[in-house]
Every structure is written in structure tokens, then in C-alpha cells.
VEXDREN-2710 file (C-alpha; in Angstrom, 1 decimal):
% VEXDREN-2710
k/r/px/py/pz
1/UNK/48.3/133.4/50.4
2/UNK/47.8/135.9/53.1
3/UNK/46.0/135.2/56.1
4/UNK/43.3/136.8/58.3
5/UNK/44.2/136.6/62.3
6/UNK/41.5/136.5/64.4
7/UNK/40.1/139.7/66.7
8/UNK/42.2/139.9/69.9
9/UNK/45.1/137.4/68.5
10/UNK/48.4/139.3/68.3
11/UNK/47.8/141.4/72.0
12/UNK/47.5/137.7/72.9
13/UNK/50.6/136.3/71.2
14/UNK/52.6/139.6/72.3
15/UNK/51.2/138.9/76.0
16/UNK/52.8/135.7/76.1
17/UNK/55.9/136.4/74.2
18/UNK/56.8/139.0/77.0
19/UNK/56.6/136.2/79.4
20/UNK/58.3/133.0/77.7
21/UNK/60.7/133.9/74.3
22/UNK/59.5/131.9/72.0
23/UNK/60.2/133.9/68.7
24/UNK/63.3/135.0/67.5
25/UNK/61.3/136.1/64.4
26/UNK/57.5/136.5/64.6
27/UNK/55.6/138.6/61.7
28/UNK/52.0/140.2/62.5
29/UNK/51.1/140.6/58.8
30/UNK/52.1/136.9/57.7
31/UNK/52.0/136.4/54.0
32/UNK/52.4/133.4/52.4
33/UNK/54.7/132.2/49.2
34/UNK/55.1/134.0/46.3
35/UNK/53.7/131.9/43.3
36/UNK/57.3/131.6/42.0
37/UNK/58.6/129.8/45.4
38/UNK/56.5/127.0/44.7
39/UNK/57.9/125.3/42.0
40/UNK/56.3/122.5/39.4
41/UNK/57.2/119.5/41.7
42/UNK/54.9/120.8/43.9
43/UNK/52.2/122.2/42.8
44/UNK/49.7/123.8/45.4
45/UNK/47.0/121.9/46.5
46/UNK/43.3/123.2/45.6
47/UNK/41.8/125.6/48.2
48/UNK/39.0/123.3/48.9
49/UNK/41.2/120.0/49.7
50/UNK/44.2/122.0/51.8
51/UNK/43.9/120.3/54.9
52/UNK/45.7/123.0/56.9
53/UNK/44.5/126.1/54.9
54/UNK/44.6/129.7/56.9
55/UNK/46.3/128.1/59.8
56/UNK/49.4/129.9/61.3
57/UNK/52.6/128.0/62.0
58/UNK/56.4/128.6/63.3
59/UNK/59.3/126.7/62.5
60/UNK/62.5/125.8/64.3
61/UNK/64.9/128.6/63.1
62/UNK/67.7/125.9/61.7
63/UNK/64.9/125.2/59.0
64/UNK/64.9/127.6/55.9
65/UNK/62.1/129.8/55.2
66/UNK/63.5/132.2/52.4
67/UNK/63.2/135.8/53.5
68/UNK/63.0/135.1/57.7
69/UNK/65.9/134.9/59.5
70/UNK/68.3/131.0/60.0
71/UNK/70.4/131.9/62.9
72/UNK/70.6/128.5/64.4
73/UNK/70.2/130.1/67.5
74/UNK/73.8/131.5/67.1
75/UNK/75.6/134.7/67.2
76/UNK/77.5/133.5/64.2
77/UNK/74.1/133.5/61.9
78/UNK/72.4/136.4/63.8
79/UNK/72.0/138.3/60.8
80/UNK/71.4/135.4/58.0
81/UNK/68.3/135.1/55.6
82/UNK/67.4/132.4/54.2
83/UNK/67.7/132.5/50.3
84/UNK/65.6/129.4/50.0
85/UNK/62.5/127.2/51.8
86/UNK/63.0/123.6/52.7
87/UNK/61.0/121.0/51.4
88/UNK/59.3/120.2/54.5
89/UNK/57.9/123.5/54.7
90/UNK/57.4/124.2/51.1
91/UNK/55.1/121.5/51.7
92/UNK/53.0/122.8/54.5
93/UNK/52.5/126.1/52.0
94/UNK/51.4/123.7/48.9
95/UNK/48.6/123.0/51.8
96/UNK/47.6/126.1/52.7
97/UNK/49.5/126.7/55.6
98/UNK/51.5/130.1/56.4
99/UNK/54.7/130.7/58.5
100/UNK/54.1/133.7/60.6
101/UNK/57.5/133.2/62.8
102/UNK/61.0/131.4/63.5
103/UNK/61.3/130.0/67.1
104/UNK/64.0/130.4/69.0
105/UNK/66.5/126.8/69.9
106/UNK/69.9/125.2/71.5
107/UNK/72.3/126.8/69.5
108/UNK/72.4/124.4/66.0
109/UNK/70.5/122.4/68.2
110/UNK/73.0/121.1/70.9
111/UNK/71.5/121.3/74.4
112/UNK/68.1/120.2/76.1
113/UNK/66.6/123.1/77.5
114/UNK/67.0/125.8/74.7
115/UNK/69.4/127.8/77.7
116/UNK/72.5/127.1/75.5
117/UNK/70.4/129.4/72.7
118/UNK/73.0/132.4/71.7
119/UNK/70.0/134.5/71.0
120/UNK/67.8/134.7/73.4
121/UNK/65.9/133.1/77.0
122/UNK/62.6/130.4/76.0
123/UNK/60.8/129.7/79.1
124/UNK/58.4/127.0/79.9
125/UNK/54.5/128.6/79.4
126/UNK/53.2/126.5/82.7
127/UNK/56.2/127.9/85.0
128/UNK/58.2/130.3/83.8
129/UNK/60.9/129.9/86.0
130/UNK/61.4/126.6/84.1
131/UNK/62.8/125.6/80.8
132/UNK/61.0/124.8/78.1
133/UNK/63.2/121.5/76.9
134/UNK/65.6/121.4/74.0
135/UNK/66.6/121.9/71.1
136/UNK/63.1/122.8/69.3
137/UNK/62.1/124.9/73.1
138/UNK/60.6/127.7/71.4
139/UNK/58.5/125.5/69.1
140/UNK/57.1/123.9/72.0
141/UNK/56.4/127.0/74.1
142/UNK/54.7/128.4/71.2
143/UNK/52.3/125.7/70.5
144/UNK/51.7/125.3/74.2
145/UNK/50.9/128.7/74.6
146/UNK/48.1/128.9/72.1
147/UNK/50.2/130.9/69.5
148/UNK/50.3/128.7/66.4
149/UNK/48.3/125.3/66.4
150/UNK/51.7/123.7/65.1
151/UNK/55.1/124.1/64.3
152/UNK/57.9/122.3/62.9
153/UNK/61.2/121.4/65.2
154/UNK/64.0/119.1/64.6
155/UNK/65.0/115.4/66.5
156/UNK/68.6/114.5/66.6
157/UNK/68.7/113.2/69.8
158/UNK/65.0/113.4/71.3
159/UNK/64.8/117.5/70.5
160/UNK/61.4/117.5/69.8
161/UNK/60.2/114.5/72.1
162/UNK/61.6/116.1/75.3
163/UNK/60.3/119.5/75.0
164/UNK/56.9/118.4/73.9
165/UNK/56.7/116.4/77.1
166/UNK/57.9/119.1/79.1
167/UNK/55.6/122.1/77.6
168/UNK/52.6/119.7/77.2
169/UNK/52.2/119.4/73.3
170/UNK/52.3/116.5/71.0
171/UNK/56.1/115.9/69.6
172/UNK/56.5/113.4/66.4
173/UNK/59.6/112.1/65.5
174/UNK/59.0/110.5/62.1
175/UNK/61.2/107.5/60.8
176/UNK/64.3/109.0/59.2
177/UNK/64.1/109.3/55.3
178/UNK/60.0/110.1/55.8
179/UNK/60.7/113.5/55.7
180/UNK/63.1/115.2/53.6
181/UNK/65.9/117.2/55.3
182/UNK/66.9/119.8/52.6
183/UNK/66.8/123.3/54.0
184/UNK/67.4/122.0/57.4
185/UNK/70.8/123.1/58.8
186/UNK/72.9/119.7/59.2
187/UNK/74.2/119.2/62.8
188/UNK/74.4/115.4/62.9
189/UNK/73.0/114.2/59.6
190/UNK/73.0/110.5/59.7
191/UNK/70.2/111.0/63.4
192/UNK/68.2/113.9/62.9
193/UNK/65.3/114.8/61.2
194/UNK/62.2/117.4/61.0
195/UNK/59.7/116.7/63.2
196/UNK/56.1/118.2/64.2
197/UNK/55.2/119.8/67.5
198/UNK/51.3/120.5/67.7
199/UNK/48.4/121.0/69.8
200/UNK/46.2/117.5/69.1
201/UNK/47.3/113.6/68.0
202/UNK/44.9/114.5/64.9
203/UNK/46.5/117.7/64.0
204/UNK/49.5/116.3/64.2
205/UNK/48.8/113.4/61.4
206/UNK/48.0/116.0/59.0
207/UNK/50.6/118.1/59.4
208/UNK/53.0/114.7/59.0
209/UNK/50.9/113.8/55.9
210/UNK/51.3/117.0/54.4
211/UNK/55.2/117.0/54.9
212/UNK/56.4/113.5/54.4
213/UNK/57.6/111.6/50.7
214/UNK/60.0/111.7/48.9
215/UNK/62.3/114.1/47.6
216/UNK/64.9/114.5/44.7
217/UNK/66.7/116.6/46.9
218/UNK/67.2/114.2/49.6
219/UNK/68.8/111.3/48.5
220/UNK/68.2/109.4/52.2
221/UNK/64.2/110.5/51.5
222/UNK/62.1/107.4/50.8
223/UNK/58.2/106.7/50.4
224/UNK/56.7/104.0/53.2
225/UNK/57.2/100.6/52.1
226/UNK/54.3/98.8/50.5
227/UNK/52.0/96.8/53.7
228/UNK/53.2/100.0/56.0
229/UNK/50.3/100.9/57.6
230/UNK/48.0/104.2/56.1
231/UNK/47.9/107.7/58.0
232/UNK/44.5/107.8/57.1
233/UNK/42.1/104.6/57.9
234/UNK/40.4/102.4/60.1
235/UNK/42.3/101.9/63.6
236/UNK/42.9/99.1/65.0
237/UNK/42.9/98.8/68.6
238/UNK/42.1/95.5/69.5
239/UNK/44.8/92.9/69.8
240/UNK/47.3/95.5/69.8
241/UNK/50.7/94.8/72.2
242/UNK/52.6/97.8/73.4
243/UNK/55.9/96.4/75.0
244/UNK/57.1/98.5/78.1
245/UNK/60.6/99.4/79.1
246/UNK/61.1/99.4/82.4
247/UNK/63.2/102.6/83.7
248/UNK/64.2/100.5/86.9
249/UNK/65.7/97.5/84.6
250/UNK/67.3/100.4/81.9
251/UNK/69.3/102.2/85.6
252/UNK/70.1/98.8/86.5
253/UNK/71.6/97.6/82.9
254/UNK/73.7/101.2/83.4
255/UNK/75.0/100.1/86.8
256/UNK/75.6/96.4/85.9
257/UNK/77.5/98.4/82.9
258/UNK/79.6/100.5/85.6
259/UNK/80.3/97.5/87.2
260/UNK/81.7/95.7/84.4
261/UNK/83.9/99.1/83.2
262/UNK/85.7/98.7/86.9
263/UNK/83.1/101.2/88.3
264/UNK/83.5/103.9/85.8
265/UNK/82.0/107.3/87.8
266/UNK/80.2/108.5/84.4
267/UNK/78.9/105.2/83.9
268/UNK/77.2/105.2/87.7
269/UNK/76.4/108.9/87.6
270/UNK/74.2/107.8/84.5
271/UNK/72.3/105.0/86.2
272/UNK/71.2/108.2/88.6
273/UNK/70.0/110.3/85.7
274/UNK/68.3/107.3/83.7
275/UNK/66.1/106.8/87.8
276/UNK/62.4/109.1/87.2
277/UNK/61.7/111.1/89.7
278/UNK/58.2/110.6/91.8
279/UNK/56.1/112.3/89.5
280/UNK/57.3/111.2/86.2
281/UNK/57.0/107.8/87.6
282/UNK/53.5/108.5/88.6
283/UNK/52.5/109.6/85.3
284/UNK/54.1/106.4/83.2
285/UNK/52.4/104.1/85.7
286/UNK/49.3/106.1/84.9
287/UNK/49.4/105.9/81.0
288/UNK/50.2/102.3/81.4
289/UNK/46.9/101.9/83.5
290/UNK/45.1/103.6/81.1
291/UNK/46.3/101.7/78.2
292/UNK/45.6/98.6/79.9
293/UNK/41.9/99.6/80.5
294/UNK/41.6/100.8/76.8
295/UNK/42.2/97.2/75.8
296/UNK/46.2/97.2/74.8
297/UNK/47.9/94.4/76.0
298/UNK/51.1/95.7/77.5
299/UNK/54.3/93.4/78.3
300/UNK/57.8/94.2/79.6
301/UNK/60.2/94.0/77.3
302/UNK/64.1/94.9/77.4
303/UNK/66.4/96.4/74.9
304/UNK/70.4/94.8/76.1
305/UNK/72.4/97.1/74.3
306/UNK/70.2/100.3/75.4
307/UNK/72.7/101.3/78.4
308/UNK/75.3/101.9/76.1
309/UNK/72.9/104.3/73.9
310/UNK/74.0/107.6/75.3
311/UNK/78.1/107.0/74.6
312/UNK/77.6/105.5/71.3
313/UNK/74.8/108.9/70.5
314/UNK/77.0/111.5/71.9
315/UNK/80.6/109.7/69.8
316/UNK/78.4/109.8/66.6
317/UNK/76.1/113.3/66.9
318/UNK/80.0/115.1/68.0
319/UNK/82.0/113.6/65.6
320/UNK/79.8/114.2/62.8
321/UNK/78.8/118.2/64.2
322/UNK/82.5/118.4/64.3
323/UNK/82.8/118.0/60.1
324/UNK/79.4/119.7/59.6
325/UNK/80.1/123.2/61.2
326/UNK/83.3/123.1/59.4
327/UNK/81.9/125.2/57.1
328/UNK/80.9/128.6/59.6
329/UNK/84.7/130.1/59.5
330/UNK/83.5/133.6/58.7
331/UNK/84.8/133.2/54.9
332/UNK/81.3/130.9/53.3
333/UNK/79.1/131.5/56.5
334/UNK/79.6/132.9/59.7
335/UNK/80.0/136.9/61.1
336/UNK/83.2/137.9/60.6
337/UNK/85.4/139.8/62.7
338/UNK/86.3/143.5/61.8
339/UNK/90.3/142.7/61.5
340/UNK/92.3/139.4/61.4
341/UNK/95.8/139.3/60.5
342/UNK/95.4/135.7/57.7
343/UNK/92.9/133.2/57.0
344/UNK/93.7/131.4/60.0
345/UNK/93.2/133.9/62.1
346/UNK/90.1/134.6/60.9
347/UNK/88.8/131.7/61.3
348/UNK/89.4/131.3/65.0
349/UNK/88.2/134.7/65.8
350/UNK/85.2/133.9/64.0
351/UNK/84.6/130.8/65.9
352/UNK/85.7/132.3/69.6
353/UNK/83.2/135.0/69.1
354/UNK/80.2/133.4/67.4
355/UNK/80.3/130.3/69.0
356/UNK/78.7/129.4/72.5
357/UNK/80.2/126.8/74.9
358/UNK/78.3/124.1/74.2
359/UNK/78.8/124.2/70.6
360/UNK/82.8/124.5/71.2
361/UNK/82.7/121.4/73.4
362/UNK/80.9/119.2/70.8
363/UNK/83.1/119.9/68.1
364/UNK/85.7/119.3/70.1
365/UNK/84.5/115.9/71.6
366/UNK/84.1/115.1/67.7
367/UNK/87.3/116.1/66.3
368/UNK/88.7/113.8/68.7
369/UNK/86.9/110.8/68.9
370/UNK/87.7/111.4/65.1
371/UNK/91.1/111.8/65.2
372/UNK/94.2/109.0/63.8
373/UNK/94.2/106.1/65.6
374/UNK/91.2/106.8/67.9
375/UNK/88.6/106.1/65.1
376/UNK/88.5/102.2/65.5
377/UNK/88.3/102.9/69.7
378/UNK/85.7/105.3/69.3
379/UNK/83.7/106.2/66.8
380/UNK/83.7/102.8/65.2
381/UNK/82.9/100.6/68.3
382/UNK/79.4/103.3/68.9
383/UNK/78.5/102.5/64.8
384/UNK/78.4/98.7/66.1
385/UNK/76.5/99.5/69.1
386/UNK/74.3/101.4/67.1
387/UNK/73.6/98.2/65.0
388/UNK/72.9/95.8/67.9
389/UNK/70.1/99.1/69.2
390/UNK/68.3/98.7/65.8
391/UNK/68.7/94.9/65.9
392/UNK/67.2/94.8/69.3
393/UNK/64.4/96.8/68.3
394/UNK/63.4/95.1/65.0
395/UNK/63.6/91.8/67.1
396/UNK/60.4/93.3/69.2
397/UNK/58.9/95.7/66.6
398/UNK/60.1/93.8/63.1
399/UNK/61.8/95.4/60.7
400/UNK/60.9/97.1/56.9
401/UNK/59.4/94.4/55.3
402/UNK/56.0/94.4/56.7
403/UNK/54.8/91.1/54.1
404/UNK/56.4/88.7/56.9
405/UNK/55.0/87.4/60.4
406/UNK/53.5/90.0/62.7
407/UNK/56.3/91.3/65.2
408/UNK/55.9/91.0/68.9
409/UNK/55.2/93.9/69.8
410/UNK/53.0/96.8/67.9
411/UNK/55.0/99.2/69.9
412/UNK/57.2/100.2/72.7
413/UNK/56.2/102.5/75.6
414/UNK/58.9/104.0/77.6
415/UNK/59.5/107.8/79.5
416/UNK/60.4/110.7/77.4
417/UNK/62.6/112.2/80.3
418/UNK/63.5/111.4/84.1
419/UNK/62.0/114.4/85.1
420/UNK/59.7/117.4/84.4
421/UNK/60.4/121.0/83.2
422/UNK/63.7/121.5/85.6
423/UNK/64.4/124.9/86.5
424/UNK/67.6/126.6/86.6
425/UNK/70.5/126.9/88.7
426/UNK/70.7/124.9/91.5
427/UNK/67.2/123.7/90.9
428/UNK/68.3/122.2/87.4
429/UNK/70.0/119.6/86.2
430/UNK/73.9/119.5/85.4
431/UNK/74.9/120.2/81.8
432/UNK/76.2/115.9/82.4
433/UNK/73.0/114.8/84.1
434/UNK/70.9/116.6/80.6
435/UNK/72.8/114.2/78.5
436/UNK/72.7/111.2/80.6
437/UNK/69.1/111.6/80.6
438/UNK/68.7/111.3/77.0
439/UNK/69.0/107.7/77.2
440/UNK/64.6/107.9/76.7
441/UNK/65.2/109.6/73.4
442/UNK/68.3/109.1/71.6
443/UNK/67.9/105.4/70.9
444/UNK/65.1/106.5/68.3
445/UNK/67.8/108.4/66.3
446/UNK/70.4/105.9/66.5
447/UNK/67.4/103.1/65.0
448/UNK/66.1/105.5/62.6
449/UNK/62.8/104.8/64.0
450/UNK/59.6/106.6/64.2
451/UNK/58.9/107.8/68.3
452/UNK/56.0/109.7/69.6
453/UNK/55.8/112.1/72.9
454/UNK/52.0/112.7/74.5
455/UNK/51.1/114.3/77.5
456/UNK/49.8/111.3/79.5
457/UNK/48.9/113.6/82.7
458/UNK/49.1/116.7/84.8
459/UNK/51.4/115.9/88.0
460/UNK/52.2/119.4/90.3
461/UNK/51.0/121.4/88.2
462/UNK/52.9/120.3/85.2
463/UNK/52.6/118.1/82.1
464/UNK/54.7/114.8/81.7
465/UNK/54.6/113.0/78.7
466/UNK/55.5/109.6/77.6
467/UNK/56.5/107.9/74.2
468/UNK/55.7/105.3/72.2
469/UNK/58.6/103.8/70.0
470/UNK/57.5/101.8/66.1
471/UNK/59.1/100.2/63.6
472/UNK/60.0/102.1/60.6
473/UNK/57.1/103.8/58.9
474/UNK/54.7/103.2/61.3
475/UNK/53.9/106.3/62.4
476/UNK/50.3/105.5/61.4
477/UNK/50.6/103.0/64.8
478/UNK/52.0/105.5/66.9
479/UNK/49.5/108.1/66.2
480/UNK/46.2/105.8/66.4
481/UNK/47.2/104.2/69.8
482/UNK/47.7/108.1/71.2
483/UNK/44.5/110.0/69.3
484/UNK/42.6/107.3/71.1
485/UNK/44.5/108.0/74.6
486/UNK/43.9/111.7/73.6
487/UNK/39.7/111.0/73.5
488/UNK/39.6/109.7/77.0
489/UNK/42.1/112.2/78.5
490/UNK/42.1/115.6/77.2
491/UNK/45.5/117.2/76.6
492/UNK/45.7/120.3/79.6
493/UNK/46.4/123.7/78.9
494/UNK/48.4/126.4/80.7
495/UNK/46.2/129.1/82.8
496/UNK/45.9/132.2/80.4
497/UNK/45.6/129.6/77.0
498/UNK/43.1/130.4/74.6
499/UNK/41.7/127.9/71.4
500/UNK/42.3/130.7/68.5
501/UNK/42.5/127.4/66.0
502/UNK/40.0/124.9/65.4
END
């Protein structure tokens, strides 16, 4: 199903383009699937009942859309077209939805300000000479900028969270096994999963309805457990506790954790990263106001095993990027070089000159924390940690069997990032500093839990968003507590934005 632009749209989405690199791909006749692509387990939906019929969107260019390009953002997959569609967005088509363009990203997702990308520059649409937060950057740029109402990203560590609060869009992260993963490029396949980036709260639910269930080709896909709450209902606002987590208790667990590790520097160089600066501060202590006056009951709450999030997130995402991209040696995937003397050296030419630093470095932080004897010091110790994070959080939120005693808390509010859009250079943040500061984010992945980024206010001329946290499946929660924050304070827009989508 093709679809009709409207008057003035594509010297509009070439306008902004120029400025921020969103696209690495963008298509100014979009068509959609053939009738062939969508096949008898799912059938399209009728015309009249498509909830997101004739609307444009982009997706993350590590998710397959057969015929567009799925270069990861790498040099290694410049050239690669996708043979196939994933699920996720097979199921935005069945609803009448059309791709018109792959966004640009960290290369296979690694990074948090879409800089480490080995194709191209993404810049943030309210400052350019900012980023525009990583990995799913151009997806947030895009939908900030007015270009597509929504597009698709992927979370492994908070990479669709972060950006959305930095480019001033709505970023879900849906509880993994919602939404199916097949066609999305595997980086760290136990943490990550497709996640939505769009303009509103509301247009956001749909666009999660539309792609969530299960899915024979995603064994780890699962449908919400029966007493979950319904996307689609009456909301409940009253007698509803959000639980807050404090960013001055979370920078003082880090240097009570220095402490304890014989004043480790990384450690205490962490506690700095996990402090907000002024204006982020500003803005949580705003949405927490605002809350408060909507009727929520807030309490502080604390999460123990939290300051050791970022080590046990970085041992698990490396060492299991370090297996997955085993496979791009220029033999199955990968651009080969134009002479190699045998298979081995192939393979490392192909690697030196596809890819980027950043990639190199995580594979090779995962090969080792992999490697004999190191397993049980390593790798194994951050699986344990991982299971005292989600024990700590079902403790406050409850866990998948919603038929038992209401939890604590209905949800957690805490900061998506310590800062806002950074800029680069000696303006920006150090490439340690970026991952010490996904301490916000990455505890979502490690749970498994659903986590939700909206802009909660403007602050110097740029958004900041903050996040609510759920237990599993209850993105239904997460969505109702911010479409109602949404009503009484309007998400901003960048100077030069224009409402092409209704």
C-alpha cells in the first residue's frame, strides 16, 4: 500500500535532513509490502480498523526491512539488503503503516550518542551542535523533527530511553519477550529488544499494540500473562504509588561501593557520572511535583544491588557481542577485502577495516571476561548480580503472577540520563563517563522489565526526560500514568517543527 505525502512534506524532511543526519536510507516514493511479504500468520488488517493506516515511519537500520539497506551503522554492512522483514515491522504493515526510511545508529548499537555510527553524523534537532543520544539517535532526531510520527529503535542498554529524553520524544522499552526480535540484528540477545520512539504517550500505545505477541519465530516471545493490565481501558489514577529513586542515594551506594573495593578509581569516577547536573535535577524534581499534584502518591524507594548495574551490564552485553559478531568475517557477512593471503587473514582484514573502535573494544572486553578460568570471576558473578537487580525490583513492583497481593509500588520513577544532549569534544562527555551514566537505563535490560522515557520539561532550551520503571507486562501502567502527565504538560517541539501527522 502506497502512500500519499502531504503538499510541502519532502522540501521539509530534506530541510531538516541537511541539518541533523537522520537517514541513512530515506525513500520519497514509499510503497508499502508486496502482498506476498505478508504471509498467512499475519494477515493484514481491514482498511477501516488499521489503527496506523497512511502514516509514515523509519526504523533503526539493525532491524530488517527487505529491499532497504541493514548496515548496522557499519562499514562492514554498508552495502547489505535485507532479504527479509522482521516481525515487528511486518506487523506495523499488517496495520497499515509504511516504512519510508532506515535511521542512522551506534554502530550495531554500541555507543550513546550515535557518534560511534561508521556511516554517518546524527545531530540533535534542538541544538545541532549536540548529539542526538544513542544507539536508536537517528530514530529520535527523526521523530523529533517532525519527519515520521514514529519509528522503531532498539534497547539493550537504555538505547532508546536516552535518546528519546535527549531529542524530546516518547521512548518505550517494552518488557523483553513482548515483542519479538527476529529480523533484529543480535548484539546482546539475552537485554535487548525493539522498542518505539514516537511523537505522543497515545501514539506510542498503538504502535506497541500493533507490534507486540507472540511469535513462532521467537522462541523468548510470549503473550502478557493473564490479570496483566490491558493497553486499551479505563485508567486508573487514583491510589496509584510511583516509588522514586533517589540519584543522590544511587551516587552514594557507588561511592560506599568504591569504598568497600579499596577506593577503586572507576568505581569513584562512576559515583561522578551517576550525580545530575542542575537542570536534569530541576526537571525530575519538577515531574515529581507534578505527579504529586495529579494525585500519585510518590515514596522513595532504593534498589541495593543497583550500584553494581553498570559492571554486571557491560560483562554480559560484551561477552555476549563478542560470540554474536562472530559471524561478520567477510566469508557469511561482512565486505571483504580485495586480497588476503588464507582464511585467517581474511578474516582480520575484514574486521580491521569494517570495524569501528568501539565495536573492537567490546568484543574484546567480551572475549575476555569470557575466556578459561575468568568465566566464574567475571561473567558469572554479573549473572548473580543480575538476579539480586530483578529480585529487588519484583520486591517493590511484584513479579509475573499478577493473581497475588498488590505490590508496593505501581511503578518506579528515576532519571533517564545525568545530563542533557552533551555536545562534543571538550563539551562532551568521555567515552567512560557515557557508560557510567547508563546506570538510569541498563538495569531495565538486566530485569527484563518494561521502562518508559517522557519529556517532563524544557530546561535551557532543551528537553529532559525522565522514566518510569514496571513490572513485567505492564506497559499498560507505564503508558496511562504518562498520557495523563502528557494532558497537562504538552510535549515541546523544536523551532522549525511542523505537525504533518495527526
Amino acid at each position: 500500500m502506497a502512500i500519499t505525502l502531504p503538499d510541502g512534506f519532502l522540501s521539509y524532511c530534506k530541510e531538516w535532513e541537511t541539518r541533523i543526519g537522520a537517514f541513512i536510507e530515506f525513500k520519497d516514493e514509499p510503497e508499502g509490502p508486496e502482498a506476498g511479504d505478508l504471509s498467512p500468520d499475519l494477515p493484514p488488517i481491514p482498511p477501516e480498523t488499521a489503527p496506523l493506516r497512511g502514516l509514515p515511519c523509519a526504523v533503526k537500520d539493525n532491524i530488517a526491512v527487505k529491499g532497504f539497506s541493514l548496515s548496522c551503522g557499519s562499514k562492514l554492512l554498508e552495502k547489505l539488503r535485507s532479504p527479509y522483514t522482521a516481525t515487528a515491522v511486518r506487523r506495523l504493515e499488517a496495520a497499515g503503516a509504511v516504512v519510508i526510511g532506515k535511521t542512522n545508529m551506534d554502530e550495531f548499537g554500541m555507543g550513546s550518542s550515535t557518534d560511534s555510527s561508521g556511516i554517518k553524523r546524527t545531530n540533535n534537532p534542538w541544538d545541532q551542535s549536540r548529539v542526538a543520544g544513542g544507539s536508536s539517535g537517528g530514530s529520535a532526531s527523526a521523530v523529533a523533527a517532525g519527519i515520521v510520527p514514529f519509528a522503531l529503535g532498539s534497547d539493550t542498554g537504555g538505547s532508546v530511553r536516552q535518546p528519546a529524553s535527549f531529542c524530546g520524544t516518547v521512548g518505550l522499552k517494552p518488557t523483553y519477550g513482548a515483542v519479538s526480535r527476529y529480523g533484529l540484528v543480535a548484539y546482546a540477545s539475552s537485554l535487548e529488544t525493539i522498542g518505539v520512539l514516537a511523537d505522543t504517550v497515545s501514539r506510542c500505545r498503538r504502535v506497541f499494540a500493533a507490534i507486540r505477541g507472540k511469535d513462532p519465530r521467537d522462541e523468548t516471545t510470549r503473550e502478557p500473562p493473564p490479570g496483566s493490565p490491558p493497553l486499551y481501558g479505563a485508567a486508573r489514577s487514583k491510589g496509584r504509588v510511583i516509588g522514586v529513586l533517589s540519584p543522590e542515594a544511587v551516587a552514594r551506594a557507588i561511592a560506599a561501593a568504591a569504598q568497600e573495593a579499596s577506593g577503586v578509581d572507576a568505581l569513584q569516577t562512576a559515583a561522578q557520572a551517576a550525580v545530575l547536573e542542575d537542570e536534569v535535577a530541576q526537571a525530575f524534581r519538577a515531574a515529581q511535583d507534578r505527579l504529586a499534584d495529579m494525585g500519585y502518591t510518590l515514596v522513595d524507594v532504593e534498589i541495593p544491588s543497583l550500584k553494581y548495574g553498570v559492571p554486571a551490564y557491560y560483562t554480559i552485553a560484551t561477552a555476549e557481542a563478542s560470540a554474536n559478531l562472530a559471524r561478520f568475517d567477510g566469508v557469511r557477512y561482512g565486505k571483504r577485502p580485495d586480497w588476503a593471503e588464507n582464511p585467517d587473514d581474511l578474516i582480520d582484514k575484514t574486521r580491521e577495516a569494517g570495524f569501528g573502535p568501539e565495536v573492537k573494544l567490546r568484543i574484546l572486553l567480551g572475549t575476555f571476561v569470557l575466556r578459561s578460568g575468568f568465566q566464574d570471576r567475571y561473567y558469572l558473578r554479573a549473572q548473580r548480580i543480575r538476579s539480586g537487580i530483578r529480585r529487588n525490583f519484583e520486591e517493590l513492583l511484584g513479579g509475573m503472577d499478577y493473581n497475588g497481593p498488590p505490590p508496593p509500588c505501581d511503578g518506579i520513577l528515576l532519571p533517564v540520563f545525568p545530563t542533557r544532549a552533551f555536545g562534543r569534544g571538550e563539551t562532551g562527555l568521555s567515552p567512560f563517563a557515557q557508560k557510567a551514566a547508563d546506570l538510569y537505563t541498563c538495569c531495565a535490560n538486566l530485569a527484563g522489565l518494561p521502562a518508559l522515557s517522557f519529556p517532563a520539561e524544557l530546561v535551557g532550551g532543551l528537553p529532559v526526560g525522565v522514566q518510569l520503571l514496571g513490572r513485567a507486562f505492564s506497559e499498560a501502567t507505564l503508558l496511562d500514568i504518562a498520557e495523563a502527565y502528557e494532558a497537562k504538560y504538552p510535549i515541546p517541539h523544536p523551532a522549525g517543527y511542523r505537525p504533518f501527522w495527526s
